[in-house]
C-alpha positions as CSV (number, residue, x, y, z in Angstrom):
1,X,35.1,11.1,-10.9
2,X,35.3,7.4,-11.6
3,X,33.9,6.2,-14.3
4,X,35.3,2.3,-14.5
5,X,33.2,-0.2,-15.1
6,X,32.8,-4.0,-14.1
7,X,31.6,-7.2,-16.2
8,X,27.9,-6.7,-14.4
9,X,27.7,-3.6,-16.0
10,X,28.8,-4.8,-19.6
11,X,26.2,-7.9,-18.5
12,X,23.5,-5.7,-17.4
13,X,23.5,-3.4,-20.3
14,X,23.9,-6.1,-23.2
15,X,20.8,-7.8,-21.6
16,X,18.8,-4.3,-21.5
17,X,19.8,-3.9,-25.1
18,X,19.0,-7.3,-26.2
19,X,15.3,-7.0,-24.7
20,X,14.6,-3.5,-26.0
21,X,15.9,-4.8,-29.4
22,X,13.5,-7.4,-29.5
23,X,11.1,-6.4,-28.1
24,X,11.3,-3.3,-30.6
25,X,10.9,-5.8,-33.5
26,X,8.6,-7.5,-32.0
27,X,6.3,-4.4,-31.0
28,X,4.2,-3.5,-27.8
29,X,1.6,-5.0,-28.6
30,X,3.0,-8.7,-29.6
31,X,4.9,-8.2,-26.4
32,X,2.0,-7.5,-24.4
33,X,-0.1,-10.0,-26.0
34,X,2.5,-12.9,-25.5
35,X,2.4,-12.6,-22.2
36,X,-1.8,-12.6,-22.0
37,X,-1.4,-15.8,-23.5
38,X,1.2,-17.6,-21.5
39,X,-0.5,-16.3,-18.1
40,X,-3.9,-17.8,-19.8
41,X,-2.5,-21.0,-20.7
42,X,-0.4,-21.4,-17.5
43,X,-4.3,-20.7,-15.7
44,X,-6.1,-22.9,-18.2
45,X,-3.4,-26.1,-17.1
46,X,-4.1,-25.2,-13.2
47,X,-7.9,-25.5,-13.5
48,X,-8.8,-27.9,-16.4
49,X,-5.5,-30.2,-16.0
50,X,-6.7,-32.3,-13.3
51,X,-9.6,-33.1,-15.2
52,X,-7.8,-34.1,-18.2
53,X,-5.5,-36.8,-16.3
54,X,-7.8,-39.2,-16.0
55,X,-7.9,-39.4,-20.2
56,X,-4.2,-39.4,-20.4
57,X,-4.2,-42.9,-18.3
58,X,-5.5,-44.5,-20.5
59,X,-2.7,-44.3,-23.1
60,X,0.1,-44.8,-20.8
61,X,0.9,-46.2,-17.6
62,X,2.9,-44.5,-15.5
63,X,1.3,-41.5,-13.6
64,X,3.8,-39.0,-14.3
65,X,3.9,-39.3,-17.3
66,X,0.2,-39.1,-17.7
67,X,-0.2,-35.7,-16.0
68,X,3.1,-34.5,-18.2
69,X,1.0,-35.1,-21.4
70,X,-2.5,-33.9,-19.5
71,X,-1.2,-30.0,-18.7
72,X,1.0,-29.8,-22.0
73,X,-2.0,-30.8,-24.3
74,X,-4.3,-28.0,-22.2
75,X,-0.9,-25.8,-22.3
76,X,-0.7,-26.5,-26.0
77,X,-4.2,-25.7,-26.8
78,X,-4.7,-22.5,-24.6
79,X,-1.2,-21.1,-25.8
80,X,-0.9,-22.2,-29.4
81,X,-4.5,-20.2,-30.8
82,X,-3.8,-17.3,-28.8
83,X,0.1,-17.1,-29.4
84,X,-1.1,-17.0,-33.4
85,X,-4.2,-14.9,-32.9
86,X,-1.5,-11.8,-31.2
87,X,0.9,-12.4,-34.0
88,X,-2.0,-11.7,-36.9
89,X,-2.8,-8.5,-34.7
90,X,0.4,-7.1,-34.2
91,X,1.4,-7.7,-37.6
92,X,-1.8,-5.2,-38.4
93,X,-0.7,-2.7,-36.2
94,X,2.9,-2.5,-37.7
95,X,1.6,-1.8,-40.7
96,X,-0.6,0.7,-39.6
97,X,-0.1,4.5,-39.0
98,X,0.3,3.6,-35.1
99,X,3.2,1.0,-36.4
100,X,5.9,3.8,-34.6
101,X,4.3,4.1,-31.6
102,X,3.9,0.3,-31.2
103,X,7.6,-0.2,-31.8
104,X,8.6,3.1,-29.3
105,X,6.0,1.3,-26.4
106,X,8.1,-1.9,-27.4
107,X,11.3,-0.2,-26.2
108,X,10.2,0.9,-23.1
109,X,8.6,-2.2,-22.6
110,X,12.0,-4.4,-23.6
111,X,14.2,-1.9,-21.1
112,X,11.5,-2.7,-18.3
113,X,11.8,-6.4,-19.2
114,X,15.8,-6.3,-18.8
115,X,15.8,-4.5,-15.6
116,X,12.7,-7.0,-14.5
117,X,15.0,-10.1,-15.6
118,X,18.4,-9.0,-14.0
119,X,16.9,-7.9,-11.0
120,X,15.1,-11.8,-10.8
121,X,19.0,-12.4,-11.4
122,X,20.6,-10.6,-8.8
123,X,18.2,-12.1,-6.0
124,X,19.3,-15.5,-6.8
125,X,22.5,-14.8,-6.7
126,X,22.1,-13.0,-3.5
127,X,20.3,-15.8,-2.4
128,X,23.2,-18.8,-2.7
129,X,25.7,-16.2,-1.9
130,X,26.0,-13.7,0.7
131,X,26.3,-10.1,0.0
132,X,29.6,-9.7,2.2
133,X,30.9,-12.8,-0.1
134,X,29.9,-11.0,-4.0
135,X,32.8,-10.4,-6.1
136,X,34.8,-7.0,-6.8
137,X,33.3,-7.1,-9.8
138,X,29.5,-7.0,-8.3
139,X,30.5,-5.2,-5.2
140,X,32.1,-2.4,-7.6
141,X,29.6,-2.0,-10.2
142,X,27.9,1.5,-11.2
143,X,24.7,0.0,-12.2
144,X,24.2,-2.2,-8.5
145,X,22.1,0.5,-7.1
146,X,19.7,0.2,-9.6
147,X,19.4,-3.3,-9.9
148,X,19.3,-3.0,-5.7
149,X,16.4,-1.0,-6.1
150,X,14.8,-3.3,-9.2
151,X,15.2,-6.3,-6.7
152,X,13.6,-4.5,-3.7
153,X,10.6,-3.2,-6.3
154,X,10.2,-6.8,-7.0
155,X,9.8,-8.5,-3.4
156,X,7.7,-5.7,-2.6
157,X,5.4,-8.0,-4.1
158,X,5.7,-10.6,-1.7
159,X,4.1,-11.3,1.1
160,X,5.0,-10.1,4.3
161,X,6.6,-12.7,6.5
162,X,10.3,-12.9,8.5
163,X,11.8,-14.8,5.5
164,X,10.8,-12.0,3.0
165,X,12.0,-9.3,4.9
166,X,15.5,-11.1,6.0
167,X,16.2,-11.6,2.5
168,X,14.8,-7.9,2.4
169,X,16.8,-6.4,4.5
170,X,19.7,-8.2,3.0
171,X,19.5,-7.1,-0.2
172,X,19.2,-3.1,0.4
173,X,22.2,-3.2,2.8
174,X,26.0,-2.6,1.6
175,X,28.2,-5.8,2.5
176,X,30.2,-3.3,5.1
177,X,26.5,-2.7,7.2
178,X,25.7,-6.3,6.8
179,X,29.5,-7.4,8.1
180,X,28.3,-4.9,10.9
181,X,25.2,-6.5,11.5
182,X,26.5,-9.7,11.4
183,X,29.8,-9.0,14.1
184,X,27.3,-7.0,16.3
185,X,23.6,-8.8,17.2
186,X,20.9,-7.1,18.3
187,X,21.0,-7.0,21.9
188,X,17.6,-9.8,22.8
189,X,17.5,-8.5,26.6
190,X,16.4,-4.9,25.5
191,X,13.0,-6.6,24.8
192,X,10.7,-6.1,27.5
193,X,9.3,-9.0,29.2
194,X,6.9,-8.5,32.3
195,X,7.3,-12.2,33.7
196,X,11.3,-10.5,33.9
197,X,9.9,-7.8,35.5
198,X,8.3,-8.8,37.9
199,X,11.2,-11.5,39.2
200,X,13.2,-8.7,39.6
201,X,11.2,-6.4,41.5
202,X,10.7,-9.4,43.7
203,X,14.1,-10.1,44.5
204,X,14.8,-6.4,44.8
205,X,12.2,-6.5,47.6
206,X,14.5,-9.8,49.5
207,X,17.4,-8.3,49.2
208,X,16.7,-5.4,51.4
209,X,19.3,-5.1,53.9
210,X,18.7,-6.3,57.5
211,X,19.2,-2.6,59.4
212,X,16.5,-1.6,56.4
213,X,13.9,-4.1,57.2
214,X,14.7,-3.5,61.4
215,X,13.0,0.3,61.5
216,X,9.8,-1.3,59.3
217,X,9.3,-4.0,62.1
218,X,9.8,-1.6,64.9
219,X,6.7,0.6,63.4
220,X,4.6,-2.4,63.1
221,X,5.3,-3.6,66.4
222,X,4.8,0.4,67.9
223,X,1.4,0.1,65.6
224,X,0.1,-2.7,67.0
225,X,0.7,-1.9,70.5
226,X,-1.1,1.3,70.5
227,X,-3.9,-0.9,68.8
228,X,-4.0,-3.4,71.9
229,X,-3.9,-1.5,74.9
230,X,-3.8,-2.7,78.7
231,X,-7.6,-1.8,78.9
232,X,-8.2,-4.1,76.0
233,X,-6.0,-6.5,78.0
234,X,-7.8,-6.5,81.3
235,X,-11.6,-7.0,79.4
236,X,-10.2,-10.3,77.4
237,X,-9.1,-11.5,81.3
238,X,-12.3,-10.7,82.2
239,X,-14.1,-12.4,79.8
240,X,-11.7,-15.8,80.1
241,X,-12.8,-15.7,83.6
242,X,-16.4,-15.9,83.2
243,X,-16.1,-18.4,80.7
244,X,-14.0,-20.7,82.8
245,X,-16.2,-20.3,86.1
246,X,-19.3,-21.0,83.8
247,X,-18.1,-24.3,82.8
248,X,-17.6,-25.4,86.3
């Protein structure tokens, strides 16, 4: 049994550690409240921004600049009230007889937030270079299948479209089945395409051999001349006759 391991692995559990740590000291509900209050300041700045702009142009000139100072005084005044009110609640709760529990939840929640953050890691990396290119030391690591399977959990969550799943497919395969993949396309004329079709039954049909066509033309012409017999023959010479000694 092989128990080595690589610098990802001393990486992935140092940043594990960190975030539970932290987030320990910190305690669920901080953690959880934090976040309430970034995600409500980041949607505060997306709908009440644009209508702060126009105040922020009139104390400086250049446009950029103006919106920079618009969303970080809506950021600012979203975040800062609601960052303070979660501190003075969490500090209740620590000092309360559910302080424990509130740091155990903030474990949990600081491991989750690791494997969250590495696997956000991993699928950039994967993203500037190519899983048949990662290092030994990535290639080789214990933990990879789980942070595989964190990054897959993650663009779950994205919408379904051929870039998604490329970068999909990518990610869950092992560098020797992506080598594969990549030395062996997927054969493009196995698709089925009925303008192909039908070209090719239609130069099946012209290609029939001469002696093939010869027998079908000898039962047409047998059909058709047991359809126009002499009797028919002599009543259409009968007929031009009349006709021609009418006109004169």
């Amino acid at each position: 049994m092989n128990l080595s391991v690589t610098l990802l692995d001393c990486l992935i559990v140092l940043i594990v550690i960190v975030s539970a740590g932290y987030a320990a000291w910190r305690g669920f509900i901080w953690e959880t409240l934090t976040i309430f209050a970034w995600v409500a300041a980041a949607f505060a700045c997306l709908y009440f921004g644009p209508y702060v702009i126009p105040l922020t142009r009139g104390l400086v000139d250049q446009a950029w600049l103006a919106s920079l100072l618009a969303y970080g005084a809506v950021f600012s005044a979203v975040f800062i009230p609601l960052a303070f009110m979660s501190h003075r609640f969490s500090e209740s709760v620590k000092h309360s007889p559910i302080g424990p529990l509130d740091r155990a939840a903030g474990v949990a929640f600081g491991v989750v937030r690791g494997m969250v953050l590495v696997g956000l890691a991993y699928l950039a990396f994967t993203y500037f270079v190519p899983i048949r290119q990662h290092p030994n030391f990535v290639t080789e690591a214990r933990l990879l299948p789980i942070v595989q399977s964190t990054a897959d959990v993650l663009l779950s969550v994205v919408p379904d479209h051929d870039y998604g799943y490329e970068r999909h497919e990518v990610v869950r395969q092992a560098p020797s089945q992506v080598e594969q993949k990549a030395a062996n396309p997927p054969d493009m004329s196995a698709r089925h395409d009925p303008m192909a079709d039908l070209i090719r039954e239609n130069g099946q049909a012209n290609s029939v051999p001469k002696t093939t066509r010869e027998p079908v033309q000898q039962k047409s012409a047998a059909r058709a001349s047991k359809s126009y017999g002499a009797g028919d023959r002599q009543a259409l010479d009968k007929l031009v006759e009349t006709g021609g000694s009418g006109n004169r």
